[in-house]
C-alpha positions as CSV (number, residue, x, y, z in Angstrom):
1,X,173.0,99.1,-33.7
2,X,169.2,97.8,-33.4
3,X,167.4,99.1,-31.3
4,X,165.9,95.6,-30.0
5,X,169.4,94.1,-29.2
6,X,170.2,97.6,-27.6
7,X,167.1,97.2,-25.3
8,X,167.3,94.6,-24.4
9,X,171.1,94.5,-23.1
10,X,170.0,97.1,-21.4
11,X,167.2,95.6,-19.6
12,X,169.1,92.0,-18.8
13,X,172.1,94.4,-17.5
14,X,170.1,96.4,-15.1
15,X,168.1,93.4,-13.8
16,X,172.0,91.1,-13.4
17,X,172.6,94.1,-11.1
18,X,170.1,93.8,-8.7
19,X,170.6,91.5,-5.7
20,X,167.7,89.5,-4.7
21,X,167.2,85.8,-3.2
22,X,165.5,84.5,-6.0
23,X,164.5,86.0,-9.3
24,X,163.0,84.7,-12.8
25,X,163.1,86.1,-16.2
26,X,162.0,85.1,-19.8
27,X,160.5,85.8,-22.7
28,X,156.9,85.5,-23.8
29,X,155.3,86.0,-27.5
30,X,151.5,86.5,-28.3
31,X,148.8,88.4,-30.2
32,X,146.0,90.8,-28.8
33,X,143.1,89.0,-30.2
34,X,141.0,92.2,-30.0
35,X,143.2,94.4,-31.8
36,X,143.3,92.5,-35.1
37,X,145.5,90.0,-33.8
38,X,148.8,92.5,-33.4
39,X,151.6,90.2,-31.9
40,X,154.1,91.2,-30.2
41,X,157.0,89.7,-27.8
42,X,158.5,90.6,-23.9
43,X,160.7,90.5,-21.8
44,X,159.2,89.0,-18.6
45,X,161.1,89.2,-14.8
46,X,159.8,88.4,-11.2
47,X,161.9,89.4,-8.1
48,X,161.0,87.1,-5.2
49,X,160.7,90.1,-3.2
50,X,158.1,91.4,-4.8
51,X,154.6,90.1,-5.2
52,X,154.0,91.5,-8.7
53,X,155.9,90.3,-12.7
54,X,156.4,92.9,-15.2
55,X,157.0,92.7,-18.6
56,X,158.7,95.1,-20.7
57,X,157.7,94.9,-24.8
58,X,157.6,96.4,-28.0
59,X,154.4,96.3,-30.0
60,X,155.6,98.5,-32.5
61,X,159.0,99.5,-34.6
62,X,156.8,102.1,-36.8
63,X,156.0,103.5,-35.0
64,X,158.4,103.0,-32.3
65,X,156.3,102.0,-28.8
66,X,157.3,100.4,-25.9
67,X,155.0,99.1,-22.9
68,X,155.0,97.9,-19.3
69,X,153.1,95.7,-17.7
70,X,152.8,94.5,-13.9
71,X,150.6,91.9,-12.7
72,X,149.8,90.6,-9.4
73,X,148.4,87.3,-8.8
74,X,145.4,86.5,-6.0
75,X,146.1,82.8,-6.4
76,X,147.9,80.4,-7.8
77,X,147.6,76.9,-6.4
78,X,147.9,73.1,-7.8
79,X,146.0,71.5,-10.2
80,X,147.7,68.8,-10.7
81,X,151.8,68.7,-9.5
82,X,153.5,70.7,-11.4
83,X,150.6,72.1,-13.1
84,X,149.3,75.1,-11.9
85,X,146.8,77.7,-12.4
86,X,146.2,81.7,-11.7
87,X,144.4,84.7,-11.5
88,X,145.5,88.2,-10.7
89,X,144.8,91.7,-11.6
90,X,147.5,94.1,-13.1
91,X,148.0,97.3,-15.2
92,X,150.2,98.5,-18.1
93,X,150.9,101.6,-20.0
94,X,152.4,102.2,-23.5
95,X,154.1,105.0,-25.3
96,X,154.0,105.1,-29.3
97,X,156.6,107.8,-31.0
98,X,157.0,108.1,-34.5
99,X,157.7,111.1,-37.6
100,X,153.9,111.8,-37.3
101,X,152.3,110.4,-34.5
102,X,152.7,110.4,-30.7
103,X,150.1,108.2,-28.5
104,X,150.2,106.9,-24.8
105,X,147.3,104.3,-23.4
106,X,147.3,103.3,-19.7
107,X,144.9,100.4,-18.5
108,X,143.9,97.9,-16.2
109,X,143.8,93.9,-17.5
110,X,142.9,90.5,-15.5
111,X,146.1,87.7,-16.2
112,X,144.2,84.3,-16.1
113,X,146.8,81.3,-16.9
114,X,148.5,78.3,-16.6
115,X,152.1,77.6,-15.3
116,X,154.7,75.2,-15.0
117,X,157.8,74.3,-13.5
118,X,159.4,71.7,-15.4
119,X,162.5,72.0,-13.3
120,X,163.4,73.8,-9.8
121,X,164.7,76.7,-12.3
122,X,162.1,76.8,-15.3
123,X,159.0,77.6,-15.6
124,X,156.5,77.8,-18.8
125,X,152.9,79.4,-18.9
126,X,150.4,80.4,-21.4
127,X,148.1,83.8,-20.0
128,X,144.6,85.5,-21.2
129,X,144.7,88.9,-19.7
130,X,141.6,90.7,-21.0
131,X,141.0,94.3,-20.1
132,X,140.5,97.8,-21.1
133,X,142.5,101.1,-21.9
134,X,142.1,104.4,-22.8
135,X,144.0,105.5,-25.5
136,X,145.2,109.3,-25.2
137,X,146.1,110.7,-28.8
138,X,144.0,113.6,-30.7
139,X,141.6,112.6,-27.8
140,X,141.0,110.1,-25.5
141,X,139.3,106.7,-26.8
142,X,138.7,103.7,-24.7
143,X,139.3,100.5,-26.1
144,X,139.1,96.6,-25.2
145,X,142.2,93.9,-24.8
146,X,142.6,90.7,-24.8
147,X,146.5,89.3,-25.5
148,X,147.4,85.8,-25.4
149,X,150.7,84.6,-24.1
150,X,153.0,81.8,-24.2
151,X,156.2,82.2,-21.8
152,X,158.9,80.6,-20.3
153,X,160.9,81.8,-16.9
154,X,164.5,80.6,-16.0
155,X,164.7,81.1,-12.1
156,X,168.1,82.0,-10.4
């Protein structure tokens, strides 16, 4: 079975579970403009009781890496209804594994965007989150980000 699809399921099945008032997921797709423009696509989700959204991706099939990110906004307000704007501060990590090579970075990043709801239960945004990471494999090596985003979010 591949190993996206199996993810994935698993993710969307362990969020289904979880009883909260109001909760979003979605997906988002991008490219880290300082990394030579590596893409990569998430799974995003916000529970309403909680004042942070995480994102679960993977950069990499070979090797195999999966990250985590969680982001927490300082504001958001109106621009102009229903378009809105924010800024927050946020971390991740990531964990490469592969025949040869085994790397894990942790950082910090700064999520700058633009949302939308177009409906009550759908949002779209498009994010800059620049920031910097330390890379730990045959030494440590610090390194700058800076991934652009476009999402969606289907509230429930």
């Amino acid at each position: 079975m591949n190993r996206k699809v199996l993810i994935l399921a698993a993710v969307l099945l362990a969020f289904a579970s979880i009883s909260a008032f109001s909760w979003g997921i979605g997906i988002q797709g991008g490219s880290d403009i300082a990394n030579h423009g590596h893409g990569s696509g998430a799974i995003t989700f916000k529970l309403d009781t909680i004042d942070l959204i995480f994102g679960v991706e993977i950069p990499s099939f070979d090797p195999f890496a999966i990250g985590v990110t969680a982001d927490y906004w300082f504001f958001n307000p109106t621009i102009a209804n229903p378009l809105r704007w924010y800024l927050g501060v946020g971390g991740f990590g990531s964990v490469f594994i592969g025949d040869n090579v085994g790397a894990f970075s942790l950082g910090a990043r700064v999520p700058v965007g633009l949302n939308m709801f177009l409906a009550d239960f759908f949002e779209i945004y498009a994010q800059v989150a620049p920031g910097v990471q330390l890379a730990i494999s045959n030494g440590v090596n610090p390194d700058f980000i800076c991934p652009i985003n476009l999402g969606l979010r289907f509230w429930f």
